[in-house]
C-alpha positions as CSV (number, residue, x, y, z in Angstrom):
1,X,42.9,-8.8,-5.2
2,X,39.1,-8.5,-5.7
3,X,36.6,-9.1,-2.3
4,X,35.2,-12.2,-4.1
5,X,38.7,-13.4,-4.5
6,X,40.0,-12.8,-0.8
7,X,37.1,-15.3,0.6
8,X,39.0,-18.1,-0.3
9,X,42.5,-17.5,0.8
10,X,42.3,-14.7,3.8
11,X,43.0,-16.9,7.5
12,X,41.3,-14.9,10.7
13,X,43.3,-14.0,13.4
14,X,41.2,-14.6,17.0
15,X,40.3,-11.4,17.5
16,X,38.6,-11.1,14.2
17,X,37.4,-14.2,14.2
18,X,35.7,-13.4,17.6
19,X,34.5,-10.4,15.5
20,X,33.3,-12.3,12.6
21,X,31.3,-14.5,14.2
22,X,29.6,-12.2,16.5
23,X,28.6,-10.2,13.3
24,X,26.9,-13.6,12.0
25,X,25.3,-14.7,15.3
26,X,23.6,-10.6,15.0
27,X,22.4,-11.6,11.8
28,X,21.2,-15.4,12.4
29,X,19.4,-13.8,15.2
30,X,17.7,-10.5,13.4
31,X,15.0,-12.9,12.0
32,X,14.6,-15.2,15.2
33,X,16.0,-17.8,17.4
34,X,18.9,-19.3,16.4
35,X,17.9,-22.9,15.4
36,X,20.2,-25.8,16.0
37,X,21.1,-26.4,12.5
38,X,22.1,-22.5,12.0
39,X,24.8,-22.9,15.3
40,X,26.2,-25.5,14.1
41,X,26.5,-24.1,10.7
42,X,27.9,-20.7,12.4
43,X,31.0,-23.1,14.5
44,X,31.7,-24.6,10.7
45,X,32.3,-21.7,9.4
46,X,34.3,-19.9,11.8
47,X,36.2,-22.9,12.0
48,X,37.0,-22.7,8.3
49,X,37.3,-19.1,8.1
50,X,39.7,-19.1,11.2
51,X,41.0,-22.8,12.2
52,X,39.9,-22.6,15.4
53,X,36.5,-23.7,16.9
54,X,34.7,-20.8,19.0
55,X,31.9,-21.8,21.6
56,X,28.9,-21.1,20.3
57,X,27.6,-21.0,24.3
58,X,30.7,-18.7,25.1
59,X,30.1,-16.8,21.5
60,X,25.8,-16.2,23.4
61,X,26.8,-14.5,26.1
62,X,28.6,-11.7,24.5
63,X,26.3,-8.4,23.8
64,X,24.8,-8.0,20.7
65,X,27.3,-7.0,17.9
66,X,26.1,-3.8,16.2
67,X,27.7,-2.8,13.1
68,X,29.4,0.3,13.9
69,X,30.8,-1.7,16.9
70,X,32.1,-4.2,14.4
71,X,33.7,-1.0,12.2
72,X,35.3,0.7,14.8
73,X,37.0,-2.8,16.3
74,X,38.5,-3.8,13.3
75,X,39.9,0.0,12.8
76,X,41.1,-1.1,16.3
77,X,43.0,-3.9,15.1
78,X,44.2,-2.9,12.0
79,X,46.4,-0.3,13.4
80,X,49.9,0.5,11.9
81,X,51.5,-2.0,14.3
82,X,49.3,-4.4,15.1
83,X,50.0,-6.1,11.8
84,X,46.6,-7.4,10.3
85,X,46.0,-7.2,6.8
86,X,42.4,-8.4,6.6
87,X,40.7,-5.3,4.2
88,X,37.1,-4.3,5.9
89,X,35.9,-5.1,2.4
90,X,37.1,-8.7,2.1
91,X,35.7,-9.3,6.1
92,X,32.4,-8.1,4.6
93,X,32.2,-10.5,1.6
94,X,32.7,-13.0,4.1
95,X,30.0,-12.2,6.4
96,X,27.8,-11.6,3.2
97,X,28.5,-15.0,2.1
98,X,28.8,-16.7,5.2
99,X,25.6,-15.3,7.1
100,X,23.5,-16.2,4.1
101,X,25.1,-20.1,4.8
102,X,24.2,-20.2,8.4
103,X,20.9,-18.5,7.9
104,X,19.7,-21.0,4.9
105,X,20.4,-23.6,7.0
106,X,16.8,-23.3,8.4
107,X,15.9,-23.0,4.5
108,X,15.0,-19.3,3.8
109,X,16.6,-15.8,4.5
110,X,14.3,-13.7,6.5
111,X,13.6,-9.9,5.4
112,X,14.9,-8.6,9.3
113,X,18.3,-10.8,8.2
114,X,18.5,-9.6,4.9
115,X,18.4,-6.0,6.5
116,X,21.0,-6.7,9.2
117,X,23.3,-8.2,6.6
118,X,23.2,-5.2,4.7
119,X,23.9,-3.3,7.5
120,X,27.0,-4.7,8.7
121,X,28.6,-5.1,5.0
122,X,27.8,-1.3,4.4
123,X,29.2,-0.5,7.9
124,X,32.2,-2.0,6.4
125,X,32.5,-0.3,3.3
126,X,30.4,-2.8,1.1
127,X,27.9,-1.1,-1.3
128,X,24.3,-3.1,-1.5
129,X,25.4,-3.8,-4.7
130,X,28.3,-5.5,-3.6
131,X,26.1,-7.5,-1.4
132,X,23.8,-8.5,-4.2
133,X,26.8,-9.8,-6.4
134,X,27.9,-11.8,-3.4
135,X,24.8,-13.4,-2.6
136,X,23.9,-13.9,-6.4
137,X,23.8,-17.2,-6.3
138,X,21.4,-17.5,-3.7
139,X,19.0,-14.6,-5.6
140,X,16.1,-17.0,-5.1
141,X,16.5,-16.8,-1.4
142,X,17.2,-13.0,-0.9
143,X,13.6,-11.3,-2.2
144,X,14.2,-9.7,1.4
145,X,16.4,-7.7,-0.5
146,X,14.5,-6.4,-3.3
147,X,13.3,-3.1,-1.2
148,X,16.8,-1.9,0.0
């Protein structure tokens, strides 16, 4: 299975899922304040990506997630017996694409975003190349991107 082809069919567990979003709340809030329209975005998503809602007010007072935290917790939890299957690679294609969702919602992608999405899909295991076929389809929006 290719990364692209994993971001429709993969289900988060809670723990990644609590992992997941934490990586996009870093991001949506690289750039700035995290606007109304980008939380709600963030709960859709998770929602979809997990089938559970998360509070986005319990989901604020957790530390900032850095991206060798995020690593080194899903190493964690994709020991030998703890029976996740989610790749590192297909959680990053869904950060890629789903960051860039909640971000846009204020209308552009900030160049401190773009950065920070880079940094947690390469902490992953995601080349920037990877990241720039993922987010292809919003090329207009990613210029931040041009100088990594």
């Amino acid at each position: 299975m290719t990364i692209v082809g994993a971001l429709a069919v993969q289900r988060l567990d809670v723990g990644v899922a609590q992992l997941y979003a934490r990586a996009i709340l870093a991001i949506a809030r690289a750039g700035e304040e995290l606007g109304l329209e980008e939380g709600l975005r963030l709960q859709e998503r998770v929602e979809k990506r997990s089938g559970f809602s998360i509070s986005l007010d319990d989901l604020l007072l957790y530390e900032p997630l850095l991206p060798s935290e995020l690593a080194t917790q899903l190493r964690s939890l994709a020991g030998p017996f703890r029976g996740s299957s989610l790749h590192p690679g297909e959680l990053a294609a869904m950060i890629v694409v789903d960051s860039i969702s909640v971000v846009l919602a204020k209308g552009y992608v900030a160049e401190a975003e773009a950065r920070e999405l880079v940094r947690f899909a390469t902490a992953l295991g995601c080349t920037v190349e990877e990241v720039r076929k993922l987010s292809a389809e919003t090329a207009p929006f990613l210029s931040a991107l041009d100088g990594l």
